[in-house]
C-alpha positions in Angstrom: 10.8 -16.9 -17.8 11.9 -19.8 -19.4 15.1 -21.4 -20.2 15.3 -24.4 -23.0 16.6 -27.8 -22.5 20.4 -27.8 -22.9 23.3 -30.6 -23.1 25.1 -32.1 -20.0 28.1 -30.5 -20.4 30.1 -33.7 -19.4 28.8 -35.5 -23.0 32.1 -36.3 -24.8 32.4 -33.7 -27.6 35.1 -32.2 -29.8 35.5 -28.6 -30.0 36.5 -28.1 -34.1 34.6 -25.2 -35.9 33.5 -21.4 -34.3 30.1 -22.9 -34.1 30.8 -25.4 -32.3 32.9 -23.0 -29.9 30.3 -20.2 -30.2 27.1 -23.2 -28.9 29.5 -24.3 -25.8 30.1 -21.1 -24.4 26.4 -20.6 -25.0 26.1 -23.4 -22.8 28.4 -22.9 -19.9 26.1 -19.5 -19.5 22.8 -21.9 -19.9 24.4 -24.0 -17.0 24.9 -21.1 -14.8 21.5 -19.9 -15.2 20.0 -23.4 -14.7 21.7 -23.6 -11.6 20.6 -20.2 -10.6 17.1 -21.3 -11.1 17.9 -24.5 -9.0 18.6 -22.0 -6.6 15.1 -20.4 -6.6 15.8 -17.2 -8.2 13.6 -14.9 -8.7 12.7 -14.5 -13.0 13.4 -10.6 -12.5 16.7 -11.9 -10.5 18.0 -14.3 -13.6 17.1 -11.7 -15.9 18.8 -9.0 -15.1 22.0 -11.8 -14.5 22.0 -13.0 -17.8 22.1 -9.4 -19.1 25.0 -8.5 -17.0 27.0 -11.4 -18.0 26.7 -10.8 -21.3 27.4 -7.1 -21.2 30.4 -7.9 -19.9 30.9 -10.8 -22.3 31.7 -8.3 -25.3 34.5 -6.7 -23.7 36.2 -9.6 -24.2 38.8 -10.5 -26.9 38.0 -14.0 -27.1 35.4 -16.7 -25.3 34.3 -16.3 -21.9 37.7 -19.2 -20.9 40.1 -16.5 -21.9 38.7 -13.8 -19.7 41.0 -12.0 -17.3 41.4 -8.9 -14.9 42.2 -6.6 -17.5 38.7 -7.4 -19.1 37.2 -7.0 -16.3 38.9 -3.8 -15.9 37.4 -2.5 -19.3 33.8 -3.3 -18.5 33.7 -1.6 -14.7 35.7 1.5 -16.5 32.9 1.4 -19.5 29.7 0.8 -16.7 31.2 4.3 -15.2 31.6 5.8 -18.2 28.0 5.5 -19.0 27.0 6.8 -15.9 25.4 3.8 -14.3 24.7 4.1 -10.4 27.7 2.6 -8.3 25.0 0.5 -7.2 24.4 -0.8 -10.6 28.4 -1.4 -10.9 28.4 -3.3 -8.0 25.6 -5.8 -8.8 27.1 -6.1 -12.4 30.7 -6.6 -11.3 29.6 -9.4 -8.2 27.4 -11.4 -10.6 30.0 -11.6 -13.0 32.3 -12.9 -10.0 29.7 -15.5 -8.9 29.5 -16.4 -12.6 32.8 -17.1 -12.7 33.1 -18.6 -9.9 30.3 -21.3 -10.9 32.7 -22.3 -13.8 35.5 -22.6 -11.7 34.3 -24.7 -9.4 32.1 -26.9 -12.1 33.8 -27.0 -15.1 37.0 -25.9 -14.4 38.5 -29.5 -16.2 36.1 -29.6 -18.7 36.8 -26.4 -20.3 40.7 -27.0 -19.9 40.2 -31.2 -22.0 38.2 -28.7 -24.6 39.7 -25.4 -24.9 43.4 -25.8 -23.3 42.9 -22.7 -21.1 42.8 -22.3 -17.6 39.6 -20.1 -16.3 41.1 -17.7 -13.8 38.5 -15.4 -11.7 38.4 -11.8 -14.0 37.3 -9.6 -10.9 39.9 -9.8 -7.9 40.3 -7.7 -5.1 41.4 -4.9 -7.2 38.9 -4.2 -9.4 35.9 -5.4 -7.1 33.2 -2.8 -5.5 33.1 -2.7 -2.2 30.2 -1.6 -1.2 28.1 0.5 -3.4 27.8 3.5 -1.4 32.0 3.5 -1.2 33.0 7.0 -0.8 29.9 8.6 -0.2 29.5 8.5 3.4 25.4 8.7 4.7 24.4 11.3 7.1 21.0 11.6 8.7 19.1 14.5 9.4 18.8 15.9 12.9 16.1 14.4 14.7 14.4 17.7 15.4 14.1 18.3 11.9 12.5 14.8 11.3 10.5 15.4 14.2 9.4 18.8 12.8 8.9 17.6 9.0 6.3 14.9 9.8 4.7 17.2 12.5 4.3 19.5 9.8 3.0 17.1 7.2 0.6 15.5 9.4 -0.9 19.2 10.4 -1.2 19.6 6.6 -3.2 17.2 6.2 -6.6 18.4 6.7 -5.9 21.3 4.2 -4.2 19.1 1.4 -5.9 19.6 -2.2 -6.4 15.5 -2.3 -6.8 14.6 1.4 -7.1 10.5 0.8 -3.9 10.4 -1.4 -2.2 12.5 0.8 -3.5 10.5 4.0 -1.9 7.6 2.8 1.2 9.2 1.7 2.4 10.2 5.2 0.3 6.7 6.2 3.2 5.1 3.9 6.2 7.3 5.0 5.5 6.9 8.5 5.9 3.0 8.4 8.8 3.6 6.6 10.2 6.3 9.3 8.6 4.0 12.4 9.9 0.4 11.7 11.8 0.2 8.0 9.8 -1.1 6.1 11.0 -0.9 2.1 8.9 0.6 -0.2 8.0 -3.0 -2.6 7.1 -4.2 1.3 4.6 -1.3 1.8 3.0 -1.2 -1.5 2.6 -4.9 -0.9 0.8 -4.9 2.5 -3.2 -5.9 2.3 -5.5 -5.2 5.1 -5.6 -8.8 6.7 -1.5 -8.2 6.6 -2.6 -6.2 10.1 -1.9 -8.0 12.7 -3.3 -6.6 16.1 -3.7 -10.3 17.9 -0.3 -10.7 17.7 1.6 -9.3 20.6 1.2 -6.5 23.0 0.9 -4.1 20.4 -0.4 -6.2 17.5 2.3 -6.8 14.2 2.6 -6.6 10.8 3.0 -9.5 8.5 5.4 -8.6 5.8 5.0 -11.3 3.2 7.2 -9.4 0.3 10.1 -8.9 2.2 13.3 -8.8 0.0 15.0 -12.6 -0.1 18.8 -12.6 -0.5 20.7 -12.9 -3.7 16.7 -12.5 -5.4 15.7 -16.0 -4.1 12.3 -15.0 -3.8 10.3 -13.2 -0.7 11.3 -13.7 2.7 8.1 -12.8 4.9 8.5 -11.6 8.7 6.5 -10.2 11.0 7.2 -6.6 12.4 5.9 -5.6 15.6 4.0 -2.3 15.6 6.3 -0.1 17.7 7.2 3.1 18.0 3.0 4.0 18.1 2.4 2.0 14.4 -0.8 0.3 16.1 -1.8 3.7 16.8 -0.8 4.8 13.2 -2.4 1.6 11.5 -5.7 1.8 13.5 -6.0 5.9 12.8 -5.9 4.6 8.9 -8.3 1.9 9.3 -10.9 3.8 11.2 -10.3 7.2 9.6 -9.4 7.1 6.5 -8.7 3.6 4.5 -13.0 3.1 4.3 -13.0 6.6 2.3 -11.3 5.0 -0.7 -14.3 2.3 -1.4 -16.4 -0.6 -0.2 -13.4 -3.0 -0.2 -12.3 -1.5 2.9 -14.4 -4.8 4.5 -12.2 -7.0 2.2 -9.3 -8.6 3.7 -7.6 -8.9 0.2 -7.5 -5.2 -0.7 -4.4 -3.5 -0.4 -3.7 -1.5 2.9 -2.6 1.3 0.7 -5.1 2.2 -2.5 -4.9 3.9 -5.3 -7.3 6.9 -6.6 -7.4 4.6 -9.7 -10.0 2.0 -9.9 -9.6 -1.6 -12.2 -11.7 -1.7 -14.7 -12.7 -5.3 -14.8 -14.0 -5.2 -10.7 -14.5 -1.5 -10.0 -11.9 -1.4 -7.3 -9.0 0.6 -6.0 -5.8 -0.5 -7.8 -2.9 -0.9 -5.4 -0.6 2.4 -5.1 2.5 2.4 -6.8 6.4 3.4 -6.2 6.2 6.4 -7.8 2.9 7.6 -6.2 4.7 6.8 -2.7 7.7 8.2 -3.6 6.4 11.5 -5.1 4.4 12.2 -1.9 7.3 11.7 0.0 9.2 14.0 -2.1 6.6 16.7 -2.0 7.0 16.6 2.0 10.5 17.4 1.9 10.5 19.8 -0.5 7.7 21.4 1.5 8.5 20.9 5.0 11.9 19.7 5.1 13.7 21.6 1.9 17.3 21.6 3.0 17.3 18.1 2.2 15.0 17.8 -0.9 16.1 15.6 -3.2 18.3 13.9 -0.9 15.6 11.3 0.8 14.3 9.1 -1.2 13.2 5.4 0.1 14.5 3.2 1.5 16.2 6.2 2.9 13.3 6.6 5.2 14.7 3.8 7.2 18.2 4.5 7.0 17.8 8.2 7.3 14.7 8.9 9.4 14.4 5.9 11.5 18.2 6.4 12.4 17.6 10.1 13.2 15.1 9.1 16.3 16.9 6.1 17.5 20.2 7.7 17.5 18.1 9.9 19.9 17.4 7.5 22.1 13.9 7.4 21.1 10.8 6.0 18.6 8.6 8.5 16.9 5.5 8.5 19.5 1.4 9.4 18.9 0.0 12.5 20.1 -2.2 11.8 22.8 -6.0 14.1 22.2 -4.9 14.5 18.5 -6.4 12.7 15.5 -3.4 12.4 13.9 -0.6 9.7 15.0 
């Protein structure tokens, strides 16, 4: 993404025709962006801000200065309307706040020597989302049933019409279920991201982790509780070398595809939707009083909570090939 060169907004000016009115509230969202960018936003990140703000920029009844609550009001009530997730509210409504907010505290006299008005904050602690998950509270399986679903699953295994995609369907659940690890983490693993010097158990080194406020990836390093080395190692030895000759290659992904590049000959890396398909084929087969209700990164937050609230991690089973 790029963003053009644009005026300091402190250049002495005169505000006279709608043009001219029209290019300097172009501007003050040009600023905003800038500074977002400063920030080390992600392009996705800026993107989908730039959209939001000027959604909610034609519910207003005059330039971005005159916004108020009641405008604000109009756009949340319309973003319902549609039917956009309360998620989606929530991420519109607090980057129109932080938007605001950057005027405010940057150009708060500027706009007032050029426009006359006062810029006032249009979402308050009325109209504000909470949380995004307000009013719908979140309540994990029993821990037997988790238990019992991946048991299931894994058994299934040797059966399964397509063993290798399979394989690394529960492969990718079970990180997810064992130590929370998000699905655009998982996807994004490669083999040297295997870590088995590291610690008494060896670690993985997340390098896509989700950065706050989408200022890029923030990588950690997870240990490999809850039996993971045991998990990771069974896919490495067992199955990961069945998908091609890059299995050698430090720089293939942990977790192919069945479809190959066709420039190098290669497994492409699996996607979202593979992952989350295969996960949703388990539930519905082996869990389906809950299908259609886990989804990641509900893995973590449902499964992973289901065992610890136990008091207990998700363990191998010792004389079986299957973690």
């Amino acid at each position: 993404m790029s963003l053009g060169v644009v005026r300091s907004l402190a250049t002495p000016r005169r505000l006279t025709s709608s043009q001219d009115f029209e290019d300097y509230e172009q501007e003050l969202v040009d600023q905003y962006l800038l500074a977002c960018v400063g920030a080390g936003m992600s392009d996705d990140s800026i993107t989908d801000d730039r959209q939001a703000i000027f959604e909610s920029v034609r519910f207003l009844s005059g330039p971005v200065w005159t916004a108020g609550p009641q405008d604000a009001d109009r756009f949340l009530a319309a973003q319902r309307r549609l039917g956009r997730a309360k998620s989606t509210v929530q991420r519109k409504a607090w980057t129109v706040a932080q938007f605001f907010d950057f005027l405010i505290i940057r150009y708060q006299g500027d706009v007032h020597a050029l426009t006359g008005h006062v810029l006032c904050q249009p979402i308050d602690e009325f109209n504000r989302p909470a949380k995004a998950d307000y009013g719908t509270p979140r309540i994990p399986p029993p821990s037997s049933e988790v238990e019992a679903m991946f048991t299931a699953w894994r058994e299934s295994l040797p059966a399964a019409r397509k063993y290798l995609p399979a394989a690394r369907d529960y492969f990718a659940a079970s990180l997810w279920r064992r130590v929370g690890l998000r699905i655009t983490e998982t996807v994004k693993l490669d083999i040297r991201d295997w870590r088995p010097d590291l610690g008494e158990v060896g670690k993985l080194h997340v390098r896509f982790g989700k950065g706050s406020r989408g200022r890029g990836p923030k990588p950690r390093l997870v240990p490999a509780v809850n039996s993971v080395d045991v998990l990771v190692n069974w896919w490495l030895s067992d199955v990961r070398h069945q998908f091609g000759d890059d299995w050698s290659d430090l720089d293939a992904p942990l977790l192919p595809s069945e479809r190959r590049d066709t420039h190098t000959g290669r497994r492409r890396r699996a996607g979202d939707d593979a992952l989350r398909n295969g996960l949703a084929a388990a539930v519905e087969a082996f869990l389906p009083s809950w299908s259609g209700r886990i989804t990641p990164p509900c893995p973590a937050a449902f499964l992973r909570l289901a065992l610890l609230r136990a008091g207990h991690g998700p363990q191998g089973h010792p004389g079986s090939p299957w973690p």
